[in-house]
C-alpha positions in Angstrom: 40.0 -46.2 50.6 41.1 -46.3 54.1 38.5 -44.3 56.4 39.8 -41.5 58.6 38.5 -43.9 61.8 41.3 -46.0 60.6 43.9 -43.3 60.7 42.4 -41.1 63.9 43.4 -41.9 67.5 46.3 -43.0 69.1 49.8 -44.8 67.9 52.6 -45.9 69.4 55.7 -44.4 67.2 59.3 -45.7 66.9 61.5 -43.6 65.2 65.1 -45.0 64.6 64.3 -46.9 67.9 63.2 -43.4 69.4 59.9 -44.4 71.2 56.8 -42.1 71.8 53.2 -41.5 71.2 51.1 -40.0 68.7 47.9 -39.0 69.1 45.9 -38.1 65.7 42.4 -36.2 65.8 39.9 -35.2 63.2 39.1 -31.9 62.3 36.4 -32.1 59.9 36.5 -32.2 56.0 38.6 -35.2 55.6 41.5 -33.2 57.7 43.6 -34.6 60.1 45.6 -33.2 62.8 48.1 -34.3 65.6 50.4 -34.4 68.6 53.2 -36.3 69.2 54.8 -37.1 72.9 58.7 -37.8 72.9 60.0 -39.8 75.3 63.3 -39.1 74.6 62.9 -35.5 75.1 59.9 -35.7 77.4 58.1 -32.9 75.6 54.9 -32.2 73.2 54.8 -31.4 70.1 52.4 -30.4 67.1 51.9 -32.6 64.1 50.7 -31.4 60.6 49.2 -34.0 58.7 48.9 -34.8 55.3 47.1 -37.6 53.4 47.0 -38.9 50.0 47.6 -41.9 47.5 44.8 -43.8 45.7 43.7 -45.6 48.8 44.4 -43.0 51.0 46.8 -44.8 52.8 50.0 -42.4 52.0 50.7 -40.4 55.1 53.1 -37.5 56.2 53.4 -36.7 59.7 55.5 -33.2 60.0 56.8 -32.8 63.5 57.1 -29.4 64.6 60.5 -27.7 66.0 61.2 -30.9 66.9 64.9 -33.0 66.9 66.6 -29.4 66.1 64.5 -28.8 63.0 62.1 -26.3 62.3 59.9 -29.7 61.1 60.9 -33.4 60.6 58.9 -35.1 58.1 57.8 -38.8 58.4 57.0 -39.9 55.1 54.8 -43.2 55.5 52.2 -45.6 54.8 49.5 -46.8 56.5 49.2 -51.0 56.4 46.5 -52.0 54.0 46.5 -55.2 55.5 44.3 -56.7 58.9 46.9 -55.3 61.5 46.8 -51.5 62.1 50.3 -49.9 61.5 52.2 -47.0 59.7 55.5 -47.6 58.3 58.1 -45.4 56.4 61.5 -43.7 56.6 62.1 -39.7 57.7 65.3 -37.4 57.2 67.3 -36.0 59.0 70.0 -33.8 57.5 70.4 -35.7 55.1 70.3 -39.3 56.2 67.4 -41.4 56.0 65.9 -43.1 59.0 63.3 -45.6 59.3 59.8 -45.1 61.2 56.7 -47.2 62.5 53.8 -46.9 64.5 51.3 -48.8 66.0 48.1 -49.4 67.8 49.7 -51.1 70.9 53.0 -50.2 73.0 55.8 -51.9 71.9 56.8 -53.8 75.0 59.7 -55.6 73.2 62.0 -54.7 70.1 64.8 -57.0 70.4 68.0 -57.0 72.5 70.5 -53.6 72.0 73.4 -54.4 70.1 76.2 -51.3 70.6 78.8 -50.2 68.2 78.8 -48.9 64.8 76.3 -51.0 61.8 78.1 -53.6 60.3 76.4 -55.9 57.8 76.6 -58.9 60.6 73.4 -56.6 62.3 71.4 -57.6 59.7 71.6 -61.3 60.1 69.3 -63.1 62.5 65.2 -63.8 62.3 62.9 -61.5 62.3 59.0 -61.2 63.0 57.6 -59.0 60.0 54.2 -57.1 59.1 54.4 -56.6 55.6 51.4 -53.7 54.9 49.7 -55.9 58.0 50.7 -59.5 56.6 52.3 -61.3 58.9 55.2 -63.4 58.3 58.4 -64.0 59.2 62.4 -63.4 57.7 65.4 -65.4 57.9 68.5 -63.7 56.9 72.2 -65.2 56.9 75.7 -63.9 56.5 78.1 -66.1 54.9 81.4 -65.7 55.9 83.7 -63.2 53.4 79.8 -62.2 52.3 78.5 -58.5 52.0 75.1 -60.4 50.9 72.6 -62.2 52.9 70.2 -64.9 51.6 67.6 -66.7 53.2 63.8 -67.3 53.4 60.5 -65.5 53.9 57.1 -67.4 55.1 53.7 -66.3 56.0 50.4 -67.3 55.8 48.9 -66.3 52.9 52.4 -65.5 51.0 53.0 -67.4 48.0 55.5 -70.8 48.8 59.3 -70.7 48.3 60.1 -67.2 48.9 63.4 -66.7 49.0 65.4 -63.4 49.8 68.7 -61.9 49.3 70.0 -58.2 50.3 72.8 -56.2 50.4 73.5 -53.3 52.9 74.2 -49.6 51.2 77.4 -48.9 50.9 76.6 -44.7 51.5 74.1 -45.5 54.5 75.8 -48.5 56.6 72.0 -49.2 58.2 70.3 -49.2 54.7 69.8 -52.5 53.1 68.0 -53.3 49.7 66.6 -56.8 49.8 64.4 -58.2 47.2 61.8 -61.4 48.0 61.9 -63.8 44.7 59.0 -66.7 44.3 60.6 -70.0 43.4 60.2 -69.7 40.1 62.7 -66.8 40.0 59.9 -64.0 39.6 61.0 -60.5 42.0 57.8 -60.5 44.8 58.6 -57.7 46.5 61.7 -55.0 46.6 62.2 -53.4 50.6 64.2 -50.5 51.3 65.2 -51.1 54.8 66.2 -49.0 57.6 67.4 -50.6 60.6 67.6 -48.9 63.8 70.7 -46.9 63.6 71.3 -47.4 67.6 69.8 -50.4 68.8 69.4 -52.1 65.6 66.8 -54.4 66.6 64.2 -53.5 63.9 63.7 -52.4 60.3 61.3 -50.4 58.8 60.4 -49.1 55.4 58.8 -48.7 51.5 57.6 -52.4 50.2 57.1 -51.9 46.5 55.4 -54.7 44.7 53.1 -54.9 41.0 50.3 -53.6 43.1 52.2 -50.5 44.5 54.2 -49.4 47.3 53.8 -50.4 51.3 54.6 -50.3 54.6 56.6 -52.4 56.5 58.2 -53.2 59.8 60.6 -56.1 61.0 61.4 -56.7 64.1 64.4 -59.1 65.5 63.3 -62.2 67.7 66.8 -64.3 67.1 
């Protein structure tokens, strides 16, 4: 089980490449509560907080009257792994958008590509915390291709991962990809939401034989 000292305190939040800070406290009882700052509106508001899952590491962050909703749920999971994080996707009328948090600020999240997502914004390397494993993802476009193909490494990882993914064709910033050991086997299926605006980083569910996680990637190249 995660402990609540684990889970209490302050995080970092990006959300769609929305940046603020969310400060959770502990109110006795196992219960959590919170407040997030937006940057983007430069105002406060109050978090509900639930938590749940076998290892306690499911989390739901409910932001208050916030984004022109009466809430805005962040459905998430805290990493399992060494390096502290929360990762998981929200809605908002309608369309789902990826989230993640940390302990630190992020100080870089990749250059700002404009225009509208086109498969091509998926392609590129990317440094990746998979539930607090680091590794790192190399994804390539072949020409004429709607899927990408490439590699995933990380200490700790099994050898020969390789990867494929193909963007959804209702959400343009929504890409399944699935990590495969070298001996064919499906490692690990990630629902991936890249950041609808800047699209320098994807966030999401990791589901594997040992459950679901949380996961971020973030563009270097």
């Amino acid at each position: 089980m995660i402990p609540l000292s684990a889970v209490v305190g302050r995080w970092y939040l990006c959300d769609d490449g929305w940046l603020g800070e969310l400060t959770l406290s502990e109110l006795g009882d196992g219960e959590v509560e919170g407040v997030f700052f937006s940057d983007r509106f430069d105002d406060e508001y109050e978090v509900v907080v639930e938590l749940g899952g076998d290892l306690g590491h499911e989390i739901t962050l409910a932001i208050q009257n916030f984004n022109w909703l009466p809430e805005q749920r962040f459905a998430g999971r805290l990493f399992t792994g060494d390096s502290g994080g929360i990762a998981g996707a929200s809605d908002w009328r309608g369309t789902p958008y990826g989230f993640f948090a940390a302990r630190t600020p992020w100080m870089v999240l990749g250059d700002y590509r404009p225009g509208d997502v086109v498969p091509e914004d998926f392609a590129g390397s990317w440094n990746a915390q998979l539930d607090g494993v680091p590794a790192t993802l190399r994804l390539d476009l072949p020409d004429g291709n709607r899927t990408l193909t490439g590699t995933c490494v990380g200490r700790g990882l099994p050898e020969g991962l390789s990867v494929s993914a193909t963007p959804d064709a209702e959400f343009p910033h929504r890409l399944a990809l699935t990590v495969t050991t070298g001996d064919g086997r499906p490692w690990a299926r990630l629902d991936c939401l890249l950041n609808s605006r800047p699209k320098n980083a994807m966030s999401g569910t990791m589901t594997t034989d040992d459950g679901s996680r949380g996961f971020y990637l973030i563009r270097y190249a």
